[in-house]
C-alpha positions as CSV (number, residue, x, y, z in Angstrom):
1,X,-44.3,-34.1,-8.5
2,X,-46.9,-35.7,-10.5
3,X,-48.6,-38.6,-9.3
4,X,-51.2,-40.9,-9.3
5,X,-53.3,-41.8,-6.4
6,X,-54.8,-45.7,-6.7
7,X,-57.0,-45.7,-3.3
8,X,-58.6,-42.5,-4.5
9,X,-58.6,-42.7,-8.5
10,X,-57.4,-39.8,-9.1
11,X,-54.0,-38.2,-10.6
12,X,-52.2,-35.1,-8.4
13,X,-50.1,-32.1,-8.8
14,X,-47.6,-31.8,-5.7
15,X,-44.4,-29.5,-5.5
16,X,-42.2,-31.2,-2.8
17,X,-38.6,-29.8,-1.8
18,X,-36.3,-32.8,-0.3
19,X,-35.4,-30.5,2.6
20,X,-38.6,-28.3,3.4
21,X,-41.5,-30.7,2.3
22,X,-44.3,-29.6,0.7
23,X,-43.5,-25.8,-1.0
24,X,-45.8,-23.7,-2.9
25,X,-47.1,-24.6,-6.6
26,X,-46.3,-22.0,-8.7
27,X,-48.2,-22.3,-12.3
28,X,-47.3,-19.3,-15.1
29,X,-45.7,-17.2,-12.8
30,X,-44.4,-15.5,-15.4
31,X,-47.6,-14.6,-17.1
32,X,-50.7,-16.7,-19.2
33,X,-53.7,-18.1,-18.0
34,X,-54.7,-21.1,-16.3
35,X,-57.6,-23.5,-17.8
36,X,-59.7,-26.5,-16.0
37,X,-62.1,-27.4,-18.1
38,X,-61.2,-25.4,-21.4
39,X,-58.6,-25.2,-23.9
40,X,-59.2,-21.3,-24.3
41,X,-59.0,-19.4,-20.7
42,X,-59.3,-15.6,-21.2
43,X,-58.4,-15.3,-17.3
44,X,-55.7,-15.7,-15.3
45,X,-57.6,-18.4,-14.1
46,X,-61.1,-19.7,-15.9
47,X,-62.9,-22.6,-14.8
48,X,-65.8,-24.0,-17.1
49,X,-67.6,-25.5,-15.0
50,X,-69.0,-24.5,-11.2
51,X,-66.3,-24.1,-7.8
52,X,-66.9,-25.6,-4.3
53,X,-65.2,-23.6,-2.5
54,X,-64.1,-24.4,1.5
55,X,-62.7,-21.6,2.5
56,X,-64.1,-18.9,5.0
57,X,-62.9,-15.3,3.1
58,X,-62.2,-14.6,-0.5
59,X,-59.6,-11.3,-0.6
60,X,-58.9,-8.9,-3.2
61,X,-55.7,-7.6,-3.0
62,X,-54.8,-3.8,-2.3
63,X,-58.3,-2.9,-1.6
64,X,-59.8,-4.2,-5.1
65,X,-63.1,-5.2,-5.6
66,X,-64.4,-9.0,-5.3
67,X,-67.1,-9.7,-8.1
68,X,-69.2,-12.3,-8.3
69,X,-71.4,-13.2,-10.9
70,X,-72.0,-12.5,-14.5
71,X,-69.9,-9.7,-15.0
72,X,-70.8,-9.5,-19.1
73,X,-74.3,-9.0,-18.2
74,X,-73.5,-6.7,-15.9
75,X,-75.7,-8.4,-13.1
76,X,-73.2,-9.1,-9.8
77,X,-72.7,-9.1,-6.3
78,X,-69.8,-6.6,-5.8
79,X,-68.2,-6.5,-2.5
80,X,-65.9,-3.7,-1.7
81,X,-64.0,-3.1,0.8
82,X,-62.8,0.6,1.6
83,X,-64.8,2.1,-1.2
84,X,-65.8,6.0,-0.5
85,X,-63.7,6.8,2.1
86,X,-63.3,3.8,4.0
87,X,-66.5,2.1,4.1
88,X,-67.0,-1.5,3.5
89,X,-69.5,-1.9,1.0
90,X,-72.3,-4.5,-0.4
91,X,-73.6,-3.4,-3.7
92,X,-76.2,-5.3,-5.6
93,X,-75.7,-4.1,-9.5
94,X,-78.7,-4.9,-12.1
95,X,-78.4,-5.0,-15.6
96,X,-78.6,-1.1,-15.6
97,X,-75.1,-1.2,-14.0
98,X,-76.5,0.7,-10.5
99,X,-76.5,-0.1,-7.6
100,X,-79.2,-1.6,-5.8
101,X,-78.2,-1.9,-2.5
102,X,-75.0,-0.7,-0.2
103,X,-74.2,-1.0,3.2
104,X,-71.7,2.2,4.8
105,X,-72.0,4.2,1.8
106,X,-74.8,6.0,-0.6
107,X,-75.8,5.3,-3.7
108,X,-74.1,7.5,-6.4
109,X,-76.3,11.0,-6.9
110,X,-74.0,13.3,-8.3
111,X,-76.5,15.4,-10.4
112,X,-73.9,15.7,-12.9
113,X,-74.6,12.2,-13.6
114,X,-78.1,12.7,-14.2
115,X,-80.6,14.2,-17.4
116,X,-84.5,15.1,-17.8
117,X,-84.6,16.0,-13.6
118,X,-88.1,17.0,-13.1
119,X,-90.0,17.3,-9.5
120,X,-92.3,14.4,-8.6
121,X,-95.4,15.9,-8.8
122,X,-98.7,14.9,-6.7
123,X,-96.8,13.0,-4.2
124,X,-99.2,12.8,-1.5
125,X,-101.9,11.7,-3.9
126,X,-99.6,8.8,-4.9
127,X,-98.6,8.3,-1.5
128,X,-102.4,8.0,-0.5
129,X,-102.3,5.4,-3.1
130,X,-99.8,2.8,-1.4
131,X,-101.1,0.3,1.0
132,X,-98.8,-1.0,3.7
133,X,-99.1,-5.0,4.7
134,X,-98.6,-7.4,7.0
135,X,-97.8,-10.9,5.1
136,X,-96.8,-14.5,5.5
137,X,-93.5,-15.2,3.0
138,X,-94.8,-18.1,1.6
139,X,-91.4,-19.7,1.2
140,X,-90.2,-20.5,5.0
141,X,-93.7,-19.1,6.6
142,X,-91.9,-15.8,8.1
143,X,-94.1,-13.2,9.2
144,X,-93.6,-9.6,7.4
145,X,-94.6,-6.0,6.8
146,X,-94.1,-4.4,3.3
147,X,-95.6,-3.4,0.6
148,X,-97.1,-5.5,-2.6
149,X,-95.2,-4.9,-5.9
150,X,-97.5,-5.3,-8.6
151,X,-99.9,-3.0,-6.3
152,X,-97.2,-0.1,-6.3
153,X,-96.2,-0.8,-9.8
154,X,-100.0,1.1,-10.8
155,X,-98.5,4.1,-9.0
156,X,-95.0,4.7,-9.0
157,X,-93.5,1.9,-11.6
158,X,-89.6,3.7,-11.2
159,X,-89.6,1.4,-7.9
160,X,-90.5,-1.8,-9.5
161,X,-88.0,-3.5,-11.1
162,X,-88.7,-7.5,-13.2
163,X,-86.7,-10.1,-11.5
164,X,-84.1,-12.4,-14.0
165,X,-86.9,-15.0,-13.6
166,X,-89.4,-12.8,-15.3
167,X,-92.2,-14.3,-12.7
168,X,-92.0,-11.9,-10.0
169,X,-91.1,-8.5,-9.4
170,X,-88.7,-6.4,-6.6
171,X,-89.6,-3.1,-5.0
172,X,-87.0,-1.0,-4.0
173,X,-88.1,0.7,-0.8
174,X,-85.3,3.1,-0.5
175,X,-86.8,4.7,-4.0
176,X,-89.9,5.8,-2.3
177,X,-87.9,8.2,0.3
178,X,-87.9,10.7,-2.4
179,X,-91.8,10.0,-2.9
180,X,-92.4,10.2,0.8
181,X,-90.5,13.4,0.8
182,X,-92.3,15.7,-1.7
183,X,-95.2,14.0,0.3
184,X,-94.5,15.7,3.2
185,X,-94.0,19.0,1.6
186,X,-96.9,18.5,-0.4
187,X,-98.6,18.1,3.4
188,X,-97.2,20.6,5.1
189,X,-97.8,23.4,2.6
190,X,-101.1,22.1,2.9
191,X,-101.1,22.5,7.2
192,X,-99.1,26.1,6.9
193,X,-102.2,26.8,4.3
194,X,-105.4,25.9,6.8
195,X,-103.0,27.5,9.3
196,X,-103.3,31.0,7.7
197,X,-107.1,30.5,6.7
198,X,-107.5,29.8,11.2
199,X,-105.4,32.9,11.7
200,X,-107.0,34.8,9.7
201,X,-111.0,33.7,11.2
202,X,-109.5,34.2,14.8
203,X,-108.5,38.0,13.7
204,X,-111.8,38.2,12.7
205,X,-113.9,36.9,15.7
206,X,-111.1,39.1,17.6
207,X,-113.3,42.2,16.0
């Protein structure tokens, strides 16, 4: 049924059976996109222009994933559900195609994935380095504890990462576990060393 609607202004698209009422619109089920807005669509359903959505979920079916965003540039918000072994997933993906963030499984690793692996050397000097905050986000006023980005950029700029914006600048925190790691090490071997140099005066004063 098409139709025009004079209180609103507006024209209409309605499928209406005489016995059942209103039925499903079907529109190329048989293949071909759909276009509002364009005379080209490359999807099964492109819309040039922006969506106001009124819904409460957005599915993909059979366990696919739900992108959105700009997924040329490579820069989305991909939520997955299932992913790794039954984890539901939120993963934050940068122009680099990794991801950022996910929530109920880990970041890829897989060293066969990775070239040029080297050990982080003078951890604990860098972690000496790295001042921890309290701060006021200026946007809302919340009260915070973190670190300062452009601070820990001097030090360890594979955690810092240039926002889209190109005004301000992210830190990934869960980068630094590997810092704060070797740290530790770097520490300890350091303890186990004054350890042996005690040991070894007591054995002496023991004469």
């Amino acid at each position: 049924l098409l139709g025009y609607n004079t209180m609103a202004d507006n024209g209409y698209i309605q499928s209406v059976h005489n016995a059942l009422g209103y039925t499903n619109l079907l529109l190329n089920p048989n293949g071909g996109n759909v276009g509002i807005g364009t005379t080209s669509p490359n999807q099964a359903l492109d819309v040039n222009g922006n969506i106001y959505f009124r819904g409460t979920s957005l599915y993909g079916k059979n366990g696919s994933d739900v992108w959105i965003g700009n997924g040329d540039s490579g820069q989305n918000l991909n939520l997955v559900s299932g992913y790794g072994g039954g984890a539901t997933c939120l993963i934050l993906r940068g122009s680099d195609g990794y991801g950022l963030f996910r929530y109920g499984h880990g970041d890829a690793s897989s060293r066969i994935l990775k070239a040029n692996i080297t050990p982080i050397a003078n951890a604990l000097d860098k972690v000496s380095q790295l001042n921890g905050v309290y701060f006021d986000w200026i946007a809302g006023g919340r009260h915070d504890i973190g670190m300062i980005a452009e601070d820990v950029q001097k030090v360890v700029p594979e955690v810092v990462r240039r926002d889209a914006s190109e005004k301000t600048l992210s830190l990934s925190y869960d980068h630094l576990v590997a810092l704060t790691i070797e740290a530790i090490k770097e520490q300890q071997s350091q303890i186990d060393a004054l350890k042996q140099q005690m040991s070894a005066l007591e054995a002496k004063l023991d004469k």
